[in-house]
C-alpha positions in Angstrom: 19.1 24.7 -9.4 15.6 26.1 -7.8 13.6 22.9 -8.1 11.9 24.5 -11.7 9.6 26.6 -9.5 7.6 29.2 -11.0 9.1 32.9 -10.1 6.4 34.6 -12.6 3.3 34.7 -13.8 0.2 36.9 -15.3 -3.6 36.4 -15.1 -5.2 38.2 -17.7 -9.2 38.9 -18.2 -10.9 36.5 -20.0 -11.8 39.0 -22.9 -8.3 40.1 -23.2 -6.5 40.2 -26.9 -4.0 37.5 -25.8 -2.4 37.5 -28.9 -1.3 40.9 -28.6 0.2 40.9 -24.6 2.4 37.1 -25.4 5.2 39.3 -26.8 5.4 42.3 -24.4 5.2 39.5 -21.2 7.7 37.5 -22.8 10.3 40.7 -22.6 9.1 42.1 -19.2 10.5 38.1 -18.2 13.4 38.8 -20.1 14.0 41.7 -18.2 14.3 40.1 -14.9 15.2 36.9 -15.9 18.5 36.0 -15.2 20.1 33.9 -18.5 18.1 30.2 -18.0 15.8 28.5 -20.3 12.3 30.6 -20.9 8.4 28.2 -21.0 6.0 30.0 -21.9 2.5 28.1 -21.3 -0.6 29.5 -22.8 -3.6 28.4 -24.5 -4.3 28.1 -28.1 -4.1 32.2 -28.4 -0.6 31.9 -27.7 -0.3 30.5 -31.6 0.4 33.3 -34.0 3.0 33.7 -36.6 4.1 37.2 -34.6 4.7 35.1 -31.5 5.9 31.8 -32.8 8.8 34.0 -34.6 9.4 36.1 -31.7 9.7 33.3 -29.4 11.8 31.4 -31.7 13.9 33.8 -32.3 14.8 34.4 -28.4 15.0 30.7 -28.3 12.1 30.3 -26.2 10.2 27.1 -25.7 6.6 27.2 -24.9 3.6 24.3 -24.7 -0.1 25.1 -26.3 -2.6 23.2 -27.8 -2.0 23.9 -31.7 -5.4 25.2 -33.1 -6.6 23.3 -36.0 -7.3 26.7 -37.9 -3.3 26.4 -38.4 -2.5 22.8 -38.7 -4.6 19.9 -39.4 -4.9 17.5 -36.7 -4.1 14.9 -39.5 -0.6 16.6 -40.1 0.3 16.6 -36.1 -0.7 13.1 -35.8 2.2 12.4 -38.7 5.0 14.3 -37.1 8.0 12.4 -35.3 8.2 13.7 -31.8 11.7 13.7 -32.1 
């Protein structure tokens, strides 16, 4: 009902472990969240089997470029957006 403004968001250094700081922002949000629909936007670092299950499992959706190191770009071109 706010227009789908941002109320959040982190900056972290450039040589920062990403990986390792998706899951603890992703509960800080929780924390103060009240009980809508969670996006979490990040770059390709955001990609990890620890973070993909944790998000999934909190039913939270997020956007980032899949890194070929996981999936081909062959095997995303095939898959049915729906």
């Amino acid at each position: 009902a706010d227009g789908a403004v941002p109320v959040f968001h982190r900056a972290y250094d450039g040589g920062a472990g990403e990986v390792a700081q998706v899951i603890p922002m992703m509960k800080a949000l929780q924390e103060i969240a009240t009980s809508r629909r969670m996006l979490i936007i990040g770059d390709t670092k955001l990609v990890s089997y620890d973070n993909l299950t944790a998000m999934h499992a909190d039913e939270v959706t997020f956007v980032a470029p899949a890194s070929k190191v996981y999936v081909s770009a062959e095997t995303l071109a095939g898959l049915d957006l729906g």
